[in-house]
N, C-alpha and C positions, 0 to 999 in steps of 0.2 A: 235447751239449757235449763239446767234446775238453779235457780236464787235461792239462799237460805241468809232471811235477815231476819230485822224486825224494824216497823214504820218509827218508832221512836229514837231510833238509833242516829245518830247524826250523821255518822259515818257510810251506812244503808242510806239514807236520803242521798248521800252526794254521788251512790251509784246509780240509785232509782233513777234522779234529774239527767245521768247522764244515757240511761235505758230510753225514758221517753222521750229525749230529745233526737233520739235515731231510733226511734220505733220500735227497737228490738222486743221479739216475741222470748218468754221467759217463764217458764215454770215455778210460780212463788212459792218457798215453802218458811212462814212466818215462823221464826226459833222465840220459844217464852225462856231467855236466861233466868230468868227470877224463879223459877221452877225449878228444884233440884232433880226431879225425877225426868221432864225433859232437857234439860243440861247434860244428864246423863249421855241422855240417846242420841242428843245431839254432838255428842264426843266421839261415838261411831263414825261419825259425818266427819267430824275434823277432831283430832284430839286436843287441840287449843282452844275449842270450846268458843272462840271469836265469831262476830261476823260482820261485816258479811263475808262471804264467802258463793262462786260462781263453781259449777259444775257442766262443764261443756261435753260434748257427746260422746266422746271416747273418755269418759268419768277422768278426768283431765281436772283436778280438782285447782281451782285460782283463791288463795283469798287476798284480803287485806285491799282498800277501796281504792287507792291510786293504780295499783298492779291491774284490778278488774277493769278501771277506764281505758289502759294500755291496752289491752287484751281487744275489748272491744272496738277501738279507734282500728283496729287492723283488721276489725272485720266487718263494719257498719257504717257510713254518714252519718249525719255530718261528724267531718275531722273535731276532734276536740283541742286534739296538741298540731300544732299545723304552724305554716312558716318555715323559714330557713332558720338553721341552727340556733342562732343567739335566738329567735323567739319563741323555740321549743324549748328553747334551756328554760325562759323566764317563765316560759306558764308552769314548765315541773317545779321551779323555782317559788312561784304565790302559790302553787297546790301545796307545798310544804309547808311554809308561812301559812298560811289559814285554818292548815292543820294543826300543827306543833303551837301555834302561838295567840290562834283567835280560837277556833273549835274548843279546843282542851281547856283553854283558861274559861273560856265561857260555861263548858262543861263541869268545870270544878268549881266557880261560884255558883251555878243552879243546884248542885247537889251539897254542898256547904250549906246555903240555906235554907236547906229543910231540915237539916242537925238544931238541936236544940240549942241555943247559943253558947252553951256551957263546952259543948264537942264541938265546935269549928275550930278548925286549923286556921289561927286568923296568919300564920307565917306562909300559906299555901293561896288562902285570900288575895293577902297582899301579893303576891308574886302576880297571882292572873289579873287583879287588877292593874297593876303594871303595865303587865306584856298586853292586856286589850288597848290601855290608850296609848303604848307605842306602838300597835298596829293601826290603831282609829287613825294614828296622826301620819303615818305614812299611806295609809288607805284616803284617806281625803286629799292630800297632796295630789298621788297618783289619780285619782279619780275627777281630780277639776281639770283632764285635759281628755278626756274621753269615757264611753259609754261602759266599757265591759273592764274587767281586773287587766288585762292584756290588749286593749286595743278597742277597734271595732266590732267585734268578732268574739262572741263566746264563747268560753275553750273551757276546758279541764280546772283552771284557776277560780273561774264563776261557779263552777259544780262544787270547790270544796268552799266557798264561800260562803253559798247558799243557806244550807243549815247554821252554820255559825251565826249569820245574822238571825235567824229565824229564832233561835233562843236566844239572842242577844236580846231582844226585845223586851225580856224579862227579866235577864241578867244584868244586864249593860246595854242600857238605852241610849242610842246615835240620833237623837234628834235633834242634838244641837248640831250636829256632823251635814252641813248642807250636800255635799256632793255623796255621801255614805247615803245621808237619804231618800237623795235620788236614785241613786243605785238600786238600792232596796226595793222600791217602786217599779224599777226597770225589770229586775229578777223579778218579783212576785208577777208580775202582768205574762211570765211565758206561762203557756198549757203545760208546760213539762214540772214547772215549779207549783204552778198552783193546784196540779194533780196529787203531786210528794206533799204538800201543805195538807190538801183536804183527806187525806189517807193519814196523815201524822195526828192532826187535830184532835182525835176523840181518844188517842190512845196518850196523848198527851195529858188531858182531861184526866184521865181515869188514874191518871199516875201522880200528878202532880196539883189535883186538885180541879173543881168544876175550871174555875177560871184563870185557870194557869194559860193554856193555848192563845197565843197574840191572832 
């Protein structure tokens, strides 16, 4: 299988976390969007210009990062989405939630505050700050009665979670969030997250400044 991401991307992290946590062997091929001339070529690859995006053996081309964990949960351990119905519905259910409304908003305050203060969308601000502490406040609820987004058991909902908190750290800091911060703790200590962390790290650095990366 050929991967075309990039370590910085938050959306690439939440496929990575879920690659090494079923081992899967994977052809990387890192895309520089910020390059117009490899953006280009990388339009050959997919004309959407997105990624990540998965390439499987009969060029069977997968993108967008929930569809690539589906893809792979059918053909790799451990299950990511697992359980009877109602608790497959809820983990697609917090994968969308952490995407749509913790990822993105977090997303849009880290890149907001590197505009000059004069260029921020403070009506775009205020929206993501919003939707983070009405997800902090349902994420800490849920989370003072067990370990992982869904249960015991880490699924697909902790994979799109992962990054989100990872630059929340510097967006939107949960350290008054006692059960978020335990969580955070729990995520960072897998080999699968702390490989996606020290592979993100420098290209974090290099984009967002030395001591940007938490």
């Amino acid at each position: 299988m050929k991967f075309y991401y990039h370590p910085i991307s938050s959306y690439c992290q939440k496929v990575l976390v879920a690659m090494y946590e079923k081992g899967v062997e994977f052809e990387p091929h890192i895309v520089s969007l910020m390059d117009p001339e490899k953006r280009a070529e990388y339009r050959e690859v997919y004309p959407m210009g997105k990624v990540p995006v998965l390439i499987v053996d009969d060029d069977h081309l997968i993108p967008e990062s929930t569809t690539i964990i589906e893809y792979l949960d059918g053909i790799a351990e451990p299950k990511l989405i697992f359980g009877d119905p109602e608790q497959r519905r809820k983990i697609r259910f917090k994968d969308r939630m952490f995407d749509l409304y913790l990822n993105d908003s977090v997303s849009t305050l880290l890149f907001q505050s590197m505009k000059p203060e004069s260029e921020r969308d403070q009506e775009r601000i205020d929206t993501s700050k919003f939707r983070i502490d009405t997800m902090y406040g349902f994420m800490e609820h849920e989370l003072s009665e067990q370990p992982y987004a869904n249960g015991d058991d880490f699924s697909m909902s902790d994979c799109a979670a992962t990054p989100a908190l990872f630059y929340a750290q510097r967006a939107a800091p949960f350290n008054d969030y006692q059960h978020i911060s335990a969580y955070w703790d729990r995520l960072a200590s897998r080999p699968s997250i702390r490989r996606v962390m020290s592979e993100a790290e420098p290209h974090v650095k290099a984009f967002m400044g030395d001591d940007a990366a938490a």
